[in-house]
N, C-alpha and C positions, 0 to 999 in steps of 0.2 A: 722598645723600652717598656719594661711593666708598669702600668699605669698607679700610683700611690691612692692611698684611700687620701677622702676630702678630708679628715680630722687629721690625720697627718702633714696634709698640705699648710692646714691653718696653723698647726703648731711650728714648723719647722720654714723660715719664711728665708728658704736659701732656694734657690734652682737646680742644688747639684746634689743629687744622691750619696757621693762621696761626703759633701760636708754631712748631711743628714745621718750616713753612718756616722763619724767621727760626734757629734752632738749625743746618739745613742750608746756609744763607748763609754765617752767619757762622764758621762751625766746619769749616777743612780735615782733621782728623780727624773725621768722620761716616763715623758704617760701614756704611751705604748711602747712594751718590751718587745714585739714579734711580730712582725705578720709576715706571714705564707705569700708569695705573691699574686696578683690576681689577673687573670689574663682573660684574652678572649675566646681561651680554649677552653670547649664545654665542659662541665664537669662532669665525671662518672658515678651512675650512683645505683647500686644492685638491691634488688628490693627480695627476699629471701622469707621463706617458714623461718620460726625460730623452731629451734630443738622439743619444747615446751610447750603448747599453746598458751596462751596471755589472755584471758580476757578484760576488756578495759569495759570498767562501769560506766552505766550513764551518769553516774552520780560525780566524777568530775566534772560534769556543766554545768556544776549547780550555780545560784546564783545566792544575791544577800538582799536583803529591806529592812532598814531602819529610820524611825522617823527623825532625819535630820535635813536640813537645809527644808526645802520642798519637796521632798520623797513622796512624801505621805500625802499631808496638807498643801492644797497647792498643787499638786504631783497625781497620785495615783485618787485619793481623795477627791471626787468629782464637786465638790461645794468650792463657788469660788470666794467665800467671804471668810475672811481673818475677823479672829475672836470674836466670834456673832454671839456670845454671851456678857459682853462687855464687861470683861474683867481688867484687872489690874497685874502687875506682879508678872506678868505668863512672858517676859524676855527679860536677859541680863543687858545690864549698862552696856555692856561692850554693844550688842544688838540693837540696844535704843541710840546712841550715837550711831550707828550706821544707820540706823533705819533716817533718822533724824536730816544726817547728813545727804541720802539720799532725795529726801523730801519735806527739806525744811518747814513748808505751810504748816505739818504738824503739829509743830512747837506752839503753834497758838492754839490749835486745837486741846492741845492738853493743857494748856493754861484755862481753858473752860471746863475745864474737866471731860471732855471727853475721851475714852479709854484709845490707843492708840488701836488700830490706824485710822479709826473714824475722824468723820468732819462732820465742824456745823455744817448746814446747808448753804448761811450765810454769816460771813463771820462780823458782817458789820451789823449784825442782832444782840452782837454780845452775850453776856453773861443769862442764860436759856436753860442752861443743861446740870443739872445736880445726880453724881452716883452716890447710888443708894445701897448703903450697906446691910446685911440680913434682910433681905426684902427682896426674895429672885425668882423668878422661873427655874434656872437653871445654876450653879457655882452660890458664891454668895453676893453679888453685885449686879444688879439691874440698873438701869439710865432714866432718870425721869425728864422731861421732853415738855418744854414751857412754852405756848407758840403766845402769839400777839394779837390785838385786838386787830380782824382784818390783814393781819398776815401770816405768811404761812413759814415755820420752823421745825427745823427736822436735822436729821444725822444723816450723812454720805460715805459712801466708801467708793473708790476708784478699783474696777476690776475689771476683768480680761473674757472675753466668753467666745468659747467657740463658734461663735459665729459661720465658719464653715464648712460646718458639717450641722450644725443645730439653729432652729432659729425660734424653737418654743423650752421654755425655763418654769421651772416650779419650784416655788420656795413657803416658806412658813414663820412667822414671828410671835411671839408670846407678848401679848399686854395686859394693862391694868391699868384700866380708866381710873382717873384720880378726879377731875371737875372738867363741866365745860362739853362741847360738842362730844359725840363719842365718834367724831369719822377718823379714820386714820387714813393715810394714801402710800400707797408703796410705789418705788417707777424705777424707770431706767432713766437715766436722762443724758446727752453729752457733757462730757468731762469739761465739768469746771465751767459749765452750761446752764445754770440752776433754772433757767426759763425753756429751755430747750427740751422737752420732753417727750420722751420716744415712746415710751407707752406707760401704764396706769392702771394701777386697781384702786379703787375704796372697800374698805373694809369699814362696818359698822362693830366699831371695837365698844361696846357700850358694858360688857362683864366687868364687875369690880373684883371681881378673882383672876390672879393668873389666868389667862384661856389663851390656848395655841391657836391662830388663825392662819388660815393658808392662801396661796395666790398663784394665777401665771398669766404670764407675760407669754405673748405671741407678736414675734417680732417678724417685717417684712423684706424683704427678700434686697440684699444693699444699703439696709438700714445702719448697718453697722459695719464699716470695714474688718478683715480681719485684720487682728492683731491691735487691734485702736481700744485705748479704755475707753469706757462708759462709767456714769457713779449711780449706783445703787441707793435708791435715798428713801427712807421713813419719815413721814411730815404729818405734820397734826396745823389746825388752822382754828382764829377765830378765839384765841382766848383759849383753848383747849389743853388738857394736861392731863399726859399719860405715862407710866413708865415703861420702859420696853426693855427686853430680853431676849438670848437665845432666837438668834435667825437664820434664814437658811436661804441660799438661792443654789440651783442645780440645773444643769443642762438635762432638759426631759429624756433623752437617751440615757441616762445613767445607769450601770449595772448595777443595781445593787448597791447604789453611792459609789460606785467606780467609773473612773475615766472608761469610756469605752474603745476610744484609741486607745489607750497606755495597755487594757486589759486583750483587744489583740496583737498588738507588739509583743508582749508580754507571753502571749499562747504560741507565737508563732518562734520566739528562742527556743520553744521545745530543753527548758529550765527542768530538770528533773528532782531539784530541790532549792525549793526557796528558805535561804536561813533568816528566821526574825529576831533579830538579836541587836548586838552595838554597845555600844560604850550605855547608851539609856538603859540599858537593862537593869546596870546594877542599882538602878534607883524604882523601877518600876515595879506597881503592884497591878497583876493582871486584873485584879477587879473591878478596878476603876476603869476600866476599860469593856465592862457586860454590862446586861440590862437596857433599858428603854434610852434609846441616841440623845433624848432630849433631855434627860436627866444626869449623864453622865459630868462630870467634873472637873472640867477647865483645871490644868495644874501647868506648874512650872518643868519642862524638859530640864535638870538640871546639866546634864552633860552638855546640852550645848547651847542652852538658854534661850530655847527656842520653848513655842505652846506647845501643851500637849493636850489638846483639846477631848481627848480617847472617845471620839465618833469615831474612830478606826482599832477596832480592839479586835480581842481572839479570836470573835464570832468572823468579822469584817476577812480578818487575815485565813481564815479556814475556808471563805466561803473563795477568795481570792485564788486560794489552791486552788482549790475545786474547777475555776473556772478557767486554770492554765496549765490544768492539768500536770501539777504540782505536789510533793510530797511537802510538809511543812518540817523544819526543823527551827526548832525553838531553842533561843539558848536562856536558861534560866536564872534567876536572880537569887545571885551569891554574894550581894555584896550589903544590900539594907534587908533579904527576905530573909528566911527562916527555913530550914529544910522544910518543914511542916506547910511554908506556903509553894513551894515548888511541887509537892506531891499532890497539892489540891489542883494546882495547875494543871500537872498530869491528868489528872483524874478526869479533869473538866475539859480536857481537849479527847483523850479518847473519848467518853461520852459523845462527843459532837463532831469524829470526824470519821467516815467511812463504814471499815462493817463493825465500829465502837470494840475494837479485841485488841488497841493500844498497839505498841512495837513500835513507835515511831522512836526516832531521831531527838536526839536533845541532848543541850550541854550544857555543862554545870558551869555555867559565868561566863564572862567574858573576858580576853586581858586583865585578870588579876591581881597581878604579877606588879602594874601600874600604877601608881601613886596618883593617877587623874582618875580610877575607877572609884564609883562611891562606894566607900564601906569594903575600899581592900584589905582583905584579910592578912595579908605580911604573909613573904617564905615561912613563915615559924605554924602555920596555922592553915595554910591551904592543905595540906590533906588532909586534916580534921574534917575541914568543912566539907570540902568532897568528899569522903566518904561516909559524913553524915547526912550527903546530902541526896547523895547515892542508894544509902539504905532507906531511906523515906520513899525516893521514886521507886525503887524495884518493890519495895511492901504492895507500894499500889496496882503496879503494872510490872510484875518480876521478866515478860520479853521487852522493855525499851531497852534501846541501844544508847548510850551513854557516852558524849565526846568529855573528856575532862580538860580542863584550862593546862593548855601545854605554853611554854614562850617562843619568841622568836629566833629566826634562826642566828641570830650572832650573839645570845646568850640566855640557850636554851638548858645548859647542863645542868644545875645545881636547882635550878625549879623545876624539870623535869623529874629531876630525882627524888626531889621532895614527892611528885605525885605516883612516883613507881616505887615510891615506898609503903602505899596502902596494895591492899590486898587483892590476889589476883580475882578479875571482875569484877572490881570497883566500877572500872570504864572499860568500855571497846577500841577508844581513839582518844589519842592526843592532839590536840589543836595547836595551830602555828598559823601566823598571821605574817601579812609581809605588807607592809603599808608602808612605801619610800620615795623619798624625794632624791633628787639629783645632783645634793650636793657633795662635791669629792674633796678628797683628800689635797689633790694636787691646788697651789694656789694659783692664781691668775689663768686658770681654765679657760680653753676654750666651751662654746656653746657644742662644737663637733666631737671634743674629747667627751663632754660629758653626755651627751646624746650616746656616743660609743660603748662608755661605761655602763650607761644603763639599760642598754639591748643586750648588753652579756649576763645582767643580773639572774637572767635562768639559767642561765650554765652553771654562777655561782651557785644556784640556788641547789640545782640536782644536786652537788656534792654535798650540800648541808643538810639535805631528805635522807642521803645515805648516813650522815652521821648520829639524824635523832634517831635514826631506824640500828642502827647500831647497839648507841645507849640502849635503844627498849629490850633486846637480842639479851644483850649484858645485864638485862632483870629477870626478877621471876616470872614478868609478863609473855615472857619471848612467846612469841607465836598465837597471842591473844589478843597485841594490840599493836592498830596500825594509826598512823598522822591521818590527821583529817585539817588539809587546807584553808580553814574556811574564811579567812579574808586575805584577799591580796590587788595593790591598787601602785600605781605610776602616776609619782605626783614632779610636777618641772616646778617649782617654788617663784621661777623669773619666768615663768611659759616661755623657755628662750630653750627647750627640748623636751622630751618624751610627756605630752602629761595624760589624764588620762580623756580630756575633751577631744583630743585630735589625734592626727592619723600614726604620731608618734607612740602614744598611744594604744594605739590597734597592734603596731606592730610589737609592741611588750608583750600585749594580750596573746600572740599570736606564737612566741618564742615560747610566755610561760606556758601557755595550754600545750604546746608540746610537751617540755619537759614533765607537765603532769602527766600525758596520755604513755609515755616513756616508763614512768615510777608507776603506775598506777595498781600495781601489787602492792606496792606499803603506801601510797598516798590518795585512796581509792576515795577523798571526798575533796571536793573544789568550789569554793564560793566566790564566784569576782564579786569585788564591790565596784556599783549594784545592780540591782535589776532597774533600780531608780535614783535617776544623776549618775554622777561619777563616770564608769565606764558604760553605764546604760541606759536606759530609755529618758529624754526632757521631757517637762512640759514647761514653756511658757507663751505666757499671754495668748492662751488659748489653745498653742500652736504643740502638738505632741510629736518629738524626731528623735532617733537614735543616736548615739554618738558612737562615731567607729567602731573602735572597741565590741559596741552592741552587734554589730554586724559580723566581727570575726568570730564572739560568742553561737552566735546567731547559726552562723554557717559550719559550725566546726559540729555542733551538737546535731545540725540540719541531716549531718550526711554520718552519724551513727555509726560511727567506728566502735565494732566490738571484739577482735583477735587484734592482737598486737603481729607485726610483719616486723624481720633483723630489715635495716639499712645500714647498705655499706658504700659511705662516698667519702670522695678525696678532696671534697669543698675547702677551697683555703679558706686559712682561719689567722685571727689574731686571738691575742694577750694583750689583759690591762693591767698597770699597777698606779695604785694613788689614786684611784679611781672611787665610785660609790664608797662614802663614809661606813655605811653598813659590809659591805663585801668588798673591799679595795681592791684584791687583786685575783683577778680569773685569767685562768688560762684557757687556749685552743675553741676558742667561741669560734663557730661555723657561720661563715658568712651567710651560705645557704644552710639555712636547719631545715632537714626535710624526717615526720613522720610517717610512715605509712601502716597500713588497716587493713581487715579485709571488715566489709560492713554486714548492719543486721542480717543474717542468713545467707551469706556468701556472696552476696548478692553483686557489689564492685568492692573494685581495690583503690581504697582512698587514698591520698599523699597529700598533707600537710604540710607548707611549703611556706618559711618564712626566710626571705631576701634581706639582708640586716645592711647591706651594701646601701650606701645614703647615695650615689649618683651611679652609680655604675647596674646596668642589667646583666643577670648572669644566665648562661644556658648552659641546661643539664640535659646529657642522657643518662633516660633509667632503661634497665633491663630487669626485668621481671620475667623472662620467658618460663621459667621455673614454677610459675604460679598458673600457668595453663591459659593466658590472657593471650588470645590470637589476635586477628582484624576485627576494630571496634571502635564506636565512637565517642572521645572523652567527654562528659560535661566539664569544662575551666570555669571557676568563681575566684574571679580576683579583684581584693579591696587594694585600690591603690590612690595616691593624690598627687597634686601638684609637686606638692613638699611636706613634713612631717608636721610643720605650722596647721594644715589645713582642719575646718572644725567645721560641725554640721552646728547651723542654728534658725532660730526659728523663721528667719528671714529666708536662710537657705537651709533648710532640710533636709535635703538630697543629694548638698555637694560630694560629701564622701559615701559612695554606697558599693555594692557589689556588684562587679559587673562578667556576665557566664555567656560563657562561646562555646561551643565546641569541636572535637579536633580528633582526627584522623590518630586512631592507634593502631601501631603491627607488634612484633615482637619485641620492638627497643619502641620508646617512644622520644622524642628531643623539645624541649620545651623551654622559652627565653623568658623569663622572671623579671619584670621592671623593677628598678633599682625601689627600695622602701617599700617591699609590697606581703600582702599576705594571700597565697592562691592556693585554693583546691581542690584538686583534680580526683574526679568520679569515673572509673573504667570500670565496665561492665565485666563480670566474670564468667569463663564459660563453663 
């Protein structure tokens, strides 16, 4: 008897296949219309020249960075101190009740006025601390710092230091002696520890002007566990009174203020475009983002009410290319800027990156189209803007390449056409974003059906690439303008399936990046979101890991598929309906999806092999004898896990990773795909 898939099993809680038909008969809400049966008989699958050659760009492995969650700050940003210029304002309510809720003590803290996430040093010194408005080093608010007669007062923060790969730190703080001793002391000390101090500088702060003073800390070998907080703390003594601003503590390995694990994670996705863009966009002005790190301007991230502290601005993200050997693609501000401040943009990143002759990558806004973008321009007005925004950039740099704000694909027509109603070479590419969660149609779901739904989401997806590719055919653009991908993410809402921290996850990643490598004549640019969080690289509490996802990215761009190869296999498949609210109902999803390549310079014949089977392993033969591949031997990379639940975290780092064998190849090769898995196979060409 043919064994039933698991989300079948769950839905249908009878023993007999007979009732199971008769439940599918008679019930138009079934939420699965079809499947193929699945046995233990291998599947066939002919690996063929197309008619055509195909070349698939590197530029679908791009990736995305935007400063949200801890991407940046926290993330890629190697300073581990939050707001070190003690401002005000830099998170919305929603953030300050979570923050709050996380870490109650706070609340007193800011009842003394200190800026969050700082702390007294002791809160039973009371009332110590006055922010001082127009009066800064840096923003407009500096901290003025009251110590006691014979004791000592000061400001703490609790933070995370890699300690395992670093154990020497340099930072910097700006004062202003007000009365009283001028020593200042900066430390490390154990959390929540205030007598416990692990090491120590004095600084003789006695300037009565702003002056930036610097320090470090050399710490001994076990002094600090990994992953254990320490508090960072500024203390004045003896009656003393100063005000402080603008600080900094850095692991001495820093690149350039970059993480230097994130920065080779980072090099080694072999990312051939990093997008810096996001929902922030449409509020940012890149200026406030250049110039001297220590004067730059503490602002409110409005999109997600997070800091935007912009110690990581254009220069930081150019120079970030550069070091992961990356093309930048910027997407530009359409929504509070001015054509006239995009083209200065322009201006100012060719000047600063490469052999300075422009032609880069950029797109005119971001989601638009959205009523949460700041400063949406309405259907009635976006091709105005883009194409007034269009003619400002090309005056400055007439070769940049131009993606313009396209929508997504379940209601992309009517804004589409709004922007294929501006003039041919406005833009080169239309953008489509796919950012989705798992909630379906069907009620009372199972967690299996909808796991189901959302591994088929790229198959929905190819036929909606065919159809913005369609619309553009049907304009005066035809053959001018191709989709350009650039965000796409797998979100589970109840992490009760596919999200994109785990290995369900991976295997989304694993489905879409085919069906891009498939399209990649009309969808020749791809952004997972991101390079940081999301589907790609952590950091916390010191500890820098990839998340699945990163690894399927990782490995797919690793092995450099550049000709497209026909695949012809009889992998059973099913059909969903009532399924993903975005894409309800797809048909003939391949349990095994398999791409094949031939890679840079002929060199092997790739297979991109994603298993969508949740318990069952499936084995394929291919036959490729047609491609001149004799006796040889495979390298196998297979990312696979316990279960689709499983998630790399800073505790375990490693549990989900890639793991490469390899394998006896003749003229057919046969190869057994664990159930949930994503594998691919590198044969040498002769």
């Amino acid at each position: 008897m043919n064994r039933m898939s698991t989300f079948i099993k769950s839905f249908v809680q009878v023993a007999s296949i007979t009732a199971f038909t008769c439940v599918i008969a008679c019930s138009l809400s079934a939420q699965v219309i079809n499947e193929t049966a699945v046995t233990d008989t291998p599947i066939e699958v002919h690996i063929l020249r197309t008619e055509t050659p195909e070349a698939i760009p590197t530029s679908v492995f791009g990736s995305f960075l935007e400063p949200i969650g801890k991407s940046t700050y926290g993330g890629l940003w190697a300073d581990v101190l939050e707001n070190p210029s003690f401002e005000d304002g830099l998170w919305s309510a929603g953030n300050i009740a979570g923050m709050l809720h996380a870490r109650p003590e706070l609340r007193r803290a800011s009842q003394l006025g200190i800026p969050l996430p700082w702390e007294p040093l002791n809160q039973a010194q009371g009332a110590r601390y006055l922010p001082v408005w127009g009066d800064a080093a840096n923003s407009t608010r500096s901290l003025l710092v009251m110590s006691l007669p014979g004791k000592e007062v000061g400001v703490r923060q609790m933070v995370y230091l890699p300690v395992h790969r670093e154990l020497t730190y340099t930072g910097s703080v700006w004062l202003k002696h007000v009365e009283g001793p001028t020593d200042v002391t900066v430390s490390l000390r154990a959390h929540d520890q205030k007598d416990s101090i692990l090491v120590t500088q004095s600084l003789d702060a006695a300037a009565t002007t702003w002056t930036k003073y610097t320090f470090k800390f050399v710490l001994k070998p076990g002094q600090i566990a990994p992953l254990a907080p320490v508090d960072f703390v500024i203390a004045l003594k003896n009656d003393a009174r100063a005000e402080v601003d603008e600080a900094s503590l850095m692991p001495a390995d820093n690149i350039d203020g970059m993480d230097p694990d994130v920065i080779a994670m980072a090099r080694d996705l072999h990312s051939p475009l990093i997008r810096f863009g996001g929902n922030f966009t449409s509020a940012y002005d890149w200026r406030d983002g250049i110039g001297p790190r220590d004067k730059r301007v503490s602002k409110l991230n409005v999109s997600w009410g997070i800091p935007e502290y912009n110690t990581f601005g254009t220069d930081e993200f150019l120079e970030f290319c550069k070091l992961i050997h990356a093309q930048p693609q910027i997407a530009l501000n359409l929504g509070t800027g001015t054509p006239q401040d995009a083209a200065a943009w322009v201006k100012y990143v060719d000047q600063h990156w490469g052999d300075r002759k422009g032609g880069l990558l950029w797109e005119l806004g971001n989601e638009l189209w959205g009523d949460f973008q700041v400063g949406y321009p309405s259907l009635e007005r976006v091709a105005q803007k883009t194409l007034a925004t269009s003619e400002a950039v090309r005056k400055v740099d007439p070769t940049s390449r131009l993606i313009a704000t396209g929508a997504d694909e379940d209601h992309f027509h009517d804004w589409n056409a709004a922007q294929l109603s501006n003039p041919v070479g406005t833009f080169d590419f239309l953008s489509t974003h796919f950012v989705v969660d798992d909630n379906v149609q069907m009620a009372n779901s199972t967690a299996q059906f909808r796991t189901m739904a959302s591994l088929a989401l790229p198959i929905g997806l190819e036929d909606r690439m065919h159809a913005i590719h369609e619309q553009i055919q049907q304009s005066s653009h035809r053959d001018h303008v191709n989709t350009a991908f650039t965000e796409w993410l797998m979100i589970s809402d109840s992490h009760t399936g596919l999200h994109f921290t785990n290995m369900g996850g991976a295997l989304f990643a694993g489905g879409f990046l085919n069906m891009v490598i498939r399209n990649s004549k009309i969808v020749p640019i791809s952004d997972m979101t991101g390079i940081m969080e999301f589907g790609g690289i952590w950091s916390k509490r010191g500890q820098v890991y990839g998340a699945p996802a990163y690894w399927v990215l990782r490995e797919y761009a690793n092995a450099e598929p550049r000709t497209l190869l026909r695949v012809q296999s009889n992998s059973p498949v099913y059909s969903v309906t009532h399924g993903v609210r975005r894409l309800p109902d797809i048909s003939d999803v391949p349990y095994l999806d398999v791409d094949a390549a031939e890679s840079a310079g002929g060199r092997s014949l790739v297979l991109f092999c994603v298993n969508r089977y949740l318990t069952q392993a499936l084995t394929a033969n291919f036959d490729f004898a047609s491609l001149g591949v004799k006796g040889s031997v495979a390298k196998v990379t297979t990312i696979v896990a316990d279960n689709i639940f499983a998630e790399n975290s800073e505790e375990n780092p490693d549990k989900v990773k890639p793991v490469t064998s390899t394998e006896e190849v003749h003229r057919t090769f046969t190869h057994k795909f664990p159930s949930a898995s994503v594998t691919i196979i590198e044969i040498p060409m002769q």
